[in-house]
C-alpha angles and dihedrals in degrees: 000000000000111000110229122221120222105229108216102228113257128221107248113245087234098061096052102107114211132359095093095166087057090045085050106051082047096053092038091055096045088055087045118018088177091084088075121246141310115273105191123190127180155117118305118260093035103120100257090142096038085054101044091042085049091059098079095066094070095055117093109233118262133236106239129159115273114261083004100137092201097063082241117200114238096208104030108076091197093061096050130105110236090260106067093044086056089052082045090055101043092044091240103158110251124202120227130194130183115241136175117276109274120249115184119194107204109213117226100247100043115138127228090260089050096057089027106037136226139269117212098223094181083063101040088048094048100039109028097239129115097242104198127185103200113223127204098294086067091050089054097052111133091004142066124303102202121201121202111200093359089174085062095041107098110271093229085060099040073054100052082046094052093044098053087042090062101035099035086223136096117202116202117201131196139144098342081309111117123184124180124176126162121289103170100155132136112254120225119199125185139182159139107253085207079068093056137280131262119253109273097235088054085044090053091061094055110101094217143012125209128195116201124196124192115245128273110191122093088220098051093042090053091044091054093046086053098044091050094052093044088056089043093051094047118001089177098055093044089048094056091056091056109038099094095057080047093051096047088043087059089051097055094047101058093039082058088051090053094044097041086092095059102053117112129203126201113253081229091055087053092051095050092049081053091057096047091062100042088051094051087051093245115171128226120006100275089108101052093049098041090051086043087056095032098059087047083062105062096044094065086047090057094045091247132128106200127057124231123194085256093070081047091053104045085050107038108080087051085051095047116015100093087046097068123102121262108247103186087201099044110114095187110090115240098247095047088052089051095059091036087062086038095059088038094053099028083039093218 
């Protein structure tokens, strides 16, 4: 007999009041994971995780193989596990089932063999067959991969994570045996900046990079505090107020998924993101080609199909602020110096 999960009820996206640059990196990257992932810094207490685990809820369910580990797609060859491409190949018939999107929260002591997986070398030695235990990359594939307190995880793991996000695949290496299966998920990744920064060269690969600030306003912060015990007394009934803004907010997210591929963006745009980012010193070209992406994004959220130099704008500091350079002296704060660049190149 099939064992059933308790779902713990989820607070519904909608219903988040306030930390709209973090709502909006979120929504951009589920329309195009391409850009990269979500890095989120704040205060704690500010609802990074409410707002992450949120998120979920606004993803239509996929299509996998049935007691395929991987969420194969049964239709992508590129996001299938070797098995099922060999039943493919061979026309074997294959089952397929819908289930919800995958979110996969990464605890903060999990070993390599815990997010990797393990190869059971005893097994693959006395039997001939590669005998693999997935581990939670293989969990997150097609789906979302969430990191609690990224700035304390071990910088050689945040690396293996950043690695899988940008390839969608996970290699696993032991004993001259090497598996590799898909892992395209987004990554989520969430602290406090009193607890310690990232690297700057892991900071640079992800896509965005999101500051939260705890609220300030007596109103809001009594509106929050409302909100939150209305949805602890009865989740069910807060859900359902909030299901149609959730509905209409799904829609628009898939038709912007469908649409992301006809948006168009001027040659002289381009040239001037490009020199945005010469001007403020960053290094490499991720930030040309995440702001590029970025910006494409929000217009199929909005239903458009050309971008202006105000979608650049209203995406650009969470696309470069955490690739410029530290300046110990400099009094100006990262994100400021970025939109100051942007209205002297742009000339707004």
């Amino acid at each position: 007999m099939a064992k059933k999960t308790v779902e713990r009820p989820v607070f519904p996206f909608t219903g988040i009041v306030g930390q709209e640059e973090m709502k909006l990196s979120l929504i951009l990257n589920v329309i195009d994971p391409k850009i990269g992932g979500v890095m989120i810094m704040g205060d704690r207490g500010t609802g990074k995780s409410t707002i992450v685990r949120a998120l979920v809820d606004l993803l239509p369910p996929i299509d996998v193989v049935e007691n395929d580990p991987y969420n194969s797609d049964p239709y992508d060859t590129e996001l299938m596990s070797d098995d099922v491409l060999d039943k493919i190949k061979n026309n074997k018939e294959i089952s397929v089932i819908q289930i919800k999107t995958p979110m996969i929260d990464l605890p903060l002591g999990a070993t390599e063999d815990r997010v990797c997986g393990t190869i059971d070398i005893e097994k693959a030695i006395s039997e001939g067959k590669k005998a693999f235990e997935p581990g939670l990359l293989a969990q997150a594939n097609r789906g979302i991969l969430y990191v609690d307190e990224v700035n304390l995880l071990d910088d050689h793991l945040v690396d293996v994570l950043l690695d899988s996000a940008a390839s969608g695949w996970n290699t696993v290496e032991r004993e001259g045996i090497s598996i590799c299966h898909p892992a395209k998920f987004i990554l989520v990744g969430s602290g406090n900046p009193e607890e310690g920064e990232l690297r700057p060269q892991l900071l640079d690969r992800f896509g965005m990079h999101a500051q939260i600030k705890t609220v300030k306003d007596p109103t809001l912060r009594v509106k929050i505090v409302q909100q939150r015990e209305l949805f602890e007394r009865n989740p069910k009934d807060f859900k359902l107020k909030y299901q149609e803004e959730q509905d209409k907010l799904m829609e628009r997210i898939v038709n912007a998924r469908k649409n992301l591929k006809n948006i168009g963006i001027n040659y002289d745009l381009l040239e001037k993101i490009s020199k945005v980012c010469s001007e403020l010193n960053v290094d490499g070209l991720r930030g040309d080609m995440v702001t590029s992406r970025a910006a494409k994004a929000l217009v199929a959220f909005e239903n458009r199909l050309e971008v202006t130099p105000k979608d650049i704008f209203t995406i650009i500091t969470l696309c470069l602020r955490h690739r410029l350079r530290k300046d110990p002296l400099e009094s100006i704060d990262s994100g400021a110096k970025v939109q100051e660049t942007f209205r002297n190149i742009f000339s707004i």
